[in-house]
C-alpha positions in Angstrom: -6.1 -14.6 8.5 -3.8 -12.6 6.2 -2.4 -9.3 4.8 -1.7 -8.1 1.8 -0.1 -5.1 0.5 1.6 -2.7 -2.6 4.9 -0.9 -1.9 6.0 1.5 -4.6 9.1 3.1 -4.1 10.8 3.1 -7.8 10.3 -0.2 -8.3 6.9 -2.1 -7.5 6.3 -4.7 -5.0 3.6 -7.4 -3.9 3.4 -9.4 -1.1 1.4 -10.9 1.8 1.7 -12.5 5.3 -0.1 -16.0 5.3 -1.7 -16.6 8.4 -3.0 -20.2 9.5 -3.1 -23.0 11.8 -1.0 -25.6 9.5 1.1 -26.0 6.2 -0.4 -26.9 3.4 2.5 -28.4 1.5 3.6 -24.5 0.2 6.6 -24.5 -1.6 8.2 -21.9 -4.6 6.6 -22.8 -7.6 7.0 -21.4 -11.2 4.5 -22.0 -14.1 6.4 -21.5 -17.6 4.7 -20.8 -20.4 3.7 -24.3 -22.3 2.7 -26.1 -19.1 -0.8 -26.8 -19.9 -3.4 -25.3 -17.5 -6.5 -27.3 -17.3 -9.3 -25.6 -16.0 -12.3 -26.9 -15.0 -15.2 -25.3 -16.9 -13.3 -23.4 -19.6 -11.0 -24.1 -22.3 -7.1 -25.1 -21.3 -4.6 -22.7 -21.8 -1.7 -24.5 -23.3 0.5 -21.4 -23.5 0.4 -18.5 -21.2 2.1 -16.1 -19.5 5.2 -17.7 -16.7 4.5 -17.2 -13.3 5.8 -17.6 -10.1 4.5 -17.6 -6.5 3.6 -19.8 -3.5 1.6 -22.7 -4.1 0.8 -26.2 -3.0 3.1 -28.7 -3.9 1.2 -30.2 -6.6 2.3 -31.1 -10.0 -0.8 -31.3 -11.6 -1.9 -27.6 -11.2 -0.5 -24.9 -9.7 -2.6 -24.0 -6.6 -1.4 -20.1 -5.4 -1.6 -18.6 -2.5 0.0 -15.6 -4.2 2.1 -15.2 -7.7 3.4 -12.6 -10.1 3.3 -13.1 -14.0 6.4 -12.2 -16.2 4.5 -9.2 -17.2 4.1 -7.9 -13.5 0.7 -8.6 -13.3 0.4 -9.8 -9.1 -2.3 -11.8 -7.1 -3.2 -13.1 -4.2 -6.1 -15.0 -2.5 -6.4 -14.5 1.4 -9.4 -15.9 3.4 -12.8 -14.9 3.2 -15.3 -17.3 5.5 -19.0 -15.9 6.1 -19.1 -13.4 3.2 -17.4 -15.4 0.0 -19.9 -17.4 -2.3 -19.2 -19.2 -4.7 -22.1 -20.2 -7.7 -23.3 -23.3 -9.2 -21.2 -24.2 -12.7 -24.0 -24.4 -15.0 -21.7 -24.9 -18.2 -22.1 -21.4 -19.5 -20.1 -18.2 -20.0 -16.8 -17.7 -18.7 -16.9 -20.2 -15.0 -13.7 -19.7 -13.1 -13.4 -22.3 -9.9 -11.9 -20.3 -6.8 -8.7 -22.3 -7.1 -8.3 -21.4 -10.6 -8.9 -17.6 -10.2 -5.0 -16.8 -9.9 -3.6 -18.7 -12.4 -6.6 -17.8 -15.1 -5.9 -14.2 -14.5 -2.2 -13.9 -14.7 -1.5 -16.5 -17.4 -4.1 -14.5 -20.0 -3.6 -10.7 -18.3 -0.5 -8.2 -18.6 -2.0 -5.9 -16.3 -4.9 -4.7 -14.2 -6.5 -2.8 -16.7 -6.5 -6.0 -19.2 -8.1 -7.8 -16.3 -10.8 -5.7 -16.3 -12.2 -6.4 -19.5 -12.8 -10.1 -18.1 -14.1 -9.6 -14.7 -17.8 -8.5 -15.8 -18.7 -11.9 -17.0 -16.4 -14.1 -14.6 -18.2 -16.3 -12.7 -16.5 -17.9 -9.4 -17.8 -21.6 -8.7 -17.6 -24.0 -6.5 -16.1 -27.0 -8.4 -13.4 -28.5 -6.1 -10.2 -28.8 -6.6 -10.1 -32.5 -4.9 -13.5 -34.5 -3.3 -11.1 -33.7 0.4 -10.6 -30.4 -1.0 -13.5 -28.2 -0.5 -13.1 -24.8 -2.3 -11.7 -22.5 0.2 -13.8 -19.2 0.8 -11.2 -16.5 -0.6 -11.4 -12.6 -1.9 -8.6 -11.3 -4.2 -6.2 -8.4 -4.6 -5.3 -8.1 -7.6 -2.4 -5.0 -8.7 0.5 -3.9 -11.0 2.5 -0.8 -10.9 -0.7 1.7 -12.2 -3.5 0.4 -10.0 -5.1 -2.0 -7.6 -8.3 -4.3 -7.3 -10.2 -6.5 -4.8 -12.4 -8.7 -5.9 -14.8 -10.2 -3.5 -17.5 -13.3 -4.9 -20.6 -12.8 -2.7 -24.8 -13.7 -3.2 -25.2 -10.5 -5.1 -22.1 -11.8 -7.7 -18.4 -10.8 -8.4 -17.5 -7.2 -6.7 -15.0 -5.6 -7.9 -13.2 -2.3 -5.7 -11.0 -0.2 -7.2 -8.2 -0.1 -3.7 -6.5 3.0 -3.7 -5.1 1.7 -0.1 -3.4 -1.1 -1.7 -3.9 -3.1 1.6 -6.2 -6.1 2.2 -6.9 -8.4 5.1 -9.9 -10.7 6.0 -13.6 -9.9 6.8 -15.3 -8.0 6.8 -15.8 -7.1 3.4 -13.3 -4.4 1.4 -16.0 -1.7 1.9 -15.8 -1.8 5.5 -11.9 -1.5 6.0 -12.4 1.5 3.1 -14.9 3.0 5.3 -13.2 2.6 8.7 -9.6 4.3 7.3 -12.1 7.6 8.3 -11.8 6.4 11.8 -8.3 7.2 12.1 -7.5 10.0 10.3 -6.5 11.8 12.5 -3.1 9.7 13.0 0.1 10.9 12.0 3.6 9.6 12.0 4.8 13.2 13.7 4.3 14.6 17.1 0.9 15.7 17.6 -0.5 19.1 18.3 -2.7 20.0 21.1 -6.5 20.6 20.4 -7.5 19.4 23.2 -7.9 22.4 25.2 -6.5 26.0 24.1 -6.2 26.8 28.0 -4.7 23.9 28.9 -0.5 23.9 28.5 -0.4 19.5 27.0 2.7 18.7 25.3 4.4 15.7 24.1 6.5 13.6 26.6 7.5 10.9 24.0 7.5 10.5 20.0 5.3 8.4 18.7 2.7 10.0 20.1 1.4 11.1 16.8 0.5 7.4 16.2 -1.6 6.8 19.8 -4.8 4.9 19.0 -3.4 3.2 15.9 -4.8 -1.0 16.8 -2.5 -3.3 17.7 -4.4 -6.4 17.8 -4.7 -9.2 15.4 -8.1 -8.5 14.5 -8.5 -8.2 10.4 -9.6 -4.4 10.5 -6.6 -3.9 12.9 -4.7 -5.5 10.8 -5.7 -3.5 7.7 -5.6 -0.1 9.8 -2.0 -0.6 10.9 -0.5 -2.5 7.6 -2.1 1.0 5.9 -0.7 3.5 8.6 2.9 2.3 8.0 2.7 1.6 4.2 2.0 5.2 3.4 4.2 6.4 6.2 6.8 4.3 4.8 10.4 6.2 4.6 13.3 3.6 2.5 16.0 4.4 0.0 15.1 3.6 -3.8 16.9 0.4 -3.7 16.0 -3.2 -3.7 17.9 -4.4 -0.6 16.2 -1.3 1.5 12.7 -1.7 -0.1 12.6 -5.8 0.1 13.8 -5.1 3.9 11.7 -1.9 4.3 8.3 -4.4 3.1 9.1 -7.2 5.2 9.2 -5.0 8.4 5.8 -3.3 7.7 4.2 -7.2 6.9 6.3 -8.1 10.4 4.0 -5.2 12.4 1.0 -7.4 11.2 2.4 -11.1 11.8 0.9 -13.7 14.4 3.3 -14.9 16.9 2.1 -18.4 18.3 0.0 -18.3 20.7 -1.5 -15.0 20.8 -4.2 -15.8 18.2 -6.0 -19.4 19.3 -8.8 -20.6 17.0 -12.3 -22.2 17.8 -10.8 -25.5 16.9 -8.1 -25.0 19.9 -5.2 -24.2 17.6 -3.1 -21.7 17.1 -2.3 -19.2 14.3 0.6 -18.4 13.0 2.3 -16.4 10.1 3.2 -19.4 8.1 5.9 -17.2 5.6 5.5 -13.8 4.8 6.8 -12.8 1.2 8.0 -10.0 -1.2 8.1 -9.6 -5.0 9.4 -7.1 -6.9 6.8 -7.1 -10.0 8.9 -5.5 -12.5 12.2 -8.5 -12.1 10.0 -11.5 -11.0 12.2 -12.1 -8.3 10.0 -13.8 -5.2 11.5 -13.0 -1.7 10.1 -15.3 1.4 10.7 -16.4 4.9 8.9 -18.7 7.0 7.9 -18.5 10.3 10.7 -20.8 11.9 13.7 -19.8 9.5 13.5 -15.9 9.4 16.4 -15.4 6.7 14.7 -13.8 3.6 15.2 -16.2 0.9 15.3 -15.0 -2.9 13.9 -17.3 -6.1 13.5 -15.2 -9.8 11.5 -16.7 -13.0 14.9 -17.1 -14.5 15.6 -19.8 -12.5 13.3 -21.9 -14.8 12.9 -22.5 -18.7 10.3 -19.8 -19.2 9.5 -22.1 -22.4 9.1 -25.3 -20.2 5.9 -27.6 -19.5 6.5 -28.9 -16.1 5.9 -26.7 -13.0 9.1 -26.3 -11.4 9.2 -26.5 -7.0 11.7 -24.5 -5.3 12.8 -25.3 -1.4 
C-alpha cells in the first residue's frame, strides 16, 4: 500500500508514502553516471544519467522504490498484487525485469516524452532479482515538470495512461481511480450551497463542510480520492521550505498509523518514510515513520562522475 503524487507550485516535486509491514534495508542511495548498470536481458549501461532515490541497500544494483534523474526525469514503483504480470524473457526485443524498470528509464530518459518512444516495445519480465527475491508485483508513475504517466504490466501487455491527476495508489487498476474522481465531484474546499431543497432554509453550521463525503479510510481508492482532493486544493507560497512542508502534509492525510491497517498475515502496516523531491535541484527530502524530522540529501553530495553507488543514513 502506497501513494504517490506531483506538486507544481514554481518548482516541481515527486514523492510517495511507502506503505508496508517491514523494512527492506531502504536507505538514500545515489547512482552517478559511470557506475555500470547490469541488466538482465539487455545490454549494460556503463554511463548514464545520476540518480538519486530510495533503494535497498545493495551495492550491486540499485533497487528503487522511487528516484529522480539529474535531468528531472522522476519514478516510482508502488504495489500492484492481483492485476500486475509480468512475461516470460524469451531473449528478444527490449526485456526490462520489474526491478530494473526505474533505473532503465531514468538512466537512458531526460523526460517523459523521451520515455515514450521506448515504452511500445518494453517488455516487463519476471527474471528475479535474487532466487529469495521474487519479482514484486508493481505499476509505475512515471512524471517531470510537462506531464505524467502510469504504466501498468498486465496479461493484455504494458498499459500506458496518460495521468492528468498526477496521483497513484494501489489496485485497482489506474482506470478505475480515473473513473471514480466522477464520484466526487461534487466536493469543494468552500462552503457548500444548498440544493437540497429550494423550500427548505439548510445552511452551514461549520467549514469544511464543502469537503463532507471526501473517504477517510485507508483503502487505495480512498487513498487516491483524498491524496487528489487536497493536491489540487493545495494553497502554499512559491518557496521550497513551504512547498517541501506544504507536500509532506498532503502525503501525511494518506499515511498508515500502526495499527489501524492489519494484514492477512496478522501484521501491521505502516508508512515506512514518506519523501519529497524537488525535480528541478535533485534535492531528496525524507522522514521515516519513527523519526518525523524531514531530512534533506541532493545529487551533489556525490561524484556525479563516480562508479560506486553511494548510501546515505
Amino acid at each position: 500500500m502506497c501513494t504517490c503524487i506531483t506538486y507544481k507550485n514554481k518548482d516541481f516535486y515527486f514523492g510517495r508514502n511507502l506503505d508496508i509491514d517491514c523494512s527492506f534495508g531502504e536507505q538514500v542511495v545515489v547512482t552517478p553516471r559511470n557506475f555500470s548498470l547490469e541488466f538482465r536481458n539487455t545490454q549494460q549501461e556503463k554511463r548514464h544519467y545520476a540518480m538519486i532515490g530510495m533503494a535497498s541497500a545493495d551495492d550491486r544494483f540499485p533497487l528503487y522504490a522511487e528516484a529522480v534523474n539529474e535531468k528531472g526525469l522522476c519514478m516510482a514503483g508502488l504495489n500492484f498484487p492481483g492485476n500486475a504480470y509480468y512475461q516470460k524473457a524469451e531473449g528478444r526485443g527490449l526485456e526490462i525485469a520489474s526491478f530494473e524498470v526505474i533505473p532503465w528509464i531514468l538512466g537512458r530518459c531526460s523526460s517523459v516524452a523521451e520515455a515514450e518512444r521506448y515504452l511500445g516495445e518494453m517488455r516487463i519480465v519476471d527474471t528475479a532479482f535474487a532466487e529469495k527475491m521474487p519479482p514484486a508485483p508493481l505499476h509505475w508513475m512515471l512524471a517531470d515538470k510537462e506531464k505524467c504517466l502510469v504504466l501498468e504490466a498486465v496479461r493484455e501487455g504494458l498499459k500506458v495512461y496518460e495521468n492528468p491527476v498526477g496521483v497513484l495508489t494501489n489496485n485497482p487498476p489506474f482506470d478505475y481511480h480515473r473513473m471514480n474522481l466522477n464520484n466526487y465531484l461534487g466536493l469543494s474546499a468552500g462552503n457548500p450551497e444548498n440544493r437540497f431543497a429550494e423550500d427548505l432554509e439548510l445552511k452551514t453550521y461549520a467549514q469544511g463542510m464543502g469537503g463532507i463525503g471526501l473517504p477517510g479510510d485507508a483503502s487505495s481508492a480512498s487513498r487516491f480520492i483524498r491524496a487528489a482532493f487536497l493536491k489540487w486544493n493545495s494553497a502554499a507560497p512559491e518557496e521550497e521550505k513551504a512547498n517541501v512542508s506544504q507536500f509532506f502534509h498532503i502525503l501525511d492525510s494518506v499515511a498508515m498509523v500502526r495499527g489501524a491497517v492489519v494484514t492477512e498475515a496478522g501484521t501491521y502496516d505502516i508508512t515506512t518514510y514518506s519523501c519529497c523531491i524537488n525535480a528541478a535541484t535533485g534535492a531528496y527530502y525524507y522522514k521515516t515513520y519513527d523519526d518525523s524530522r524531514v531530512r534533506r540529501t541532493d545529487l551533489s553530495q556525490a561524484d556525479p562522475e563516480g562508479s560506486v553507488l553511494c548510501f546515505f543514513h
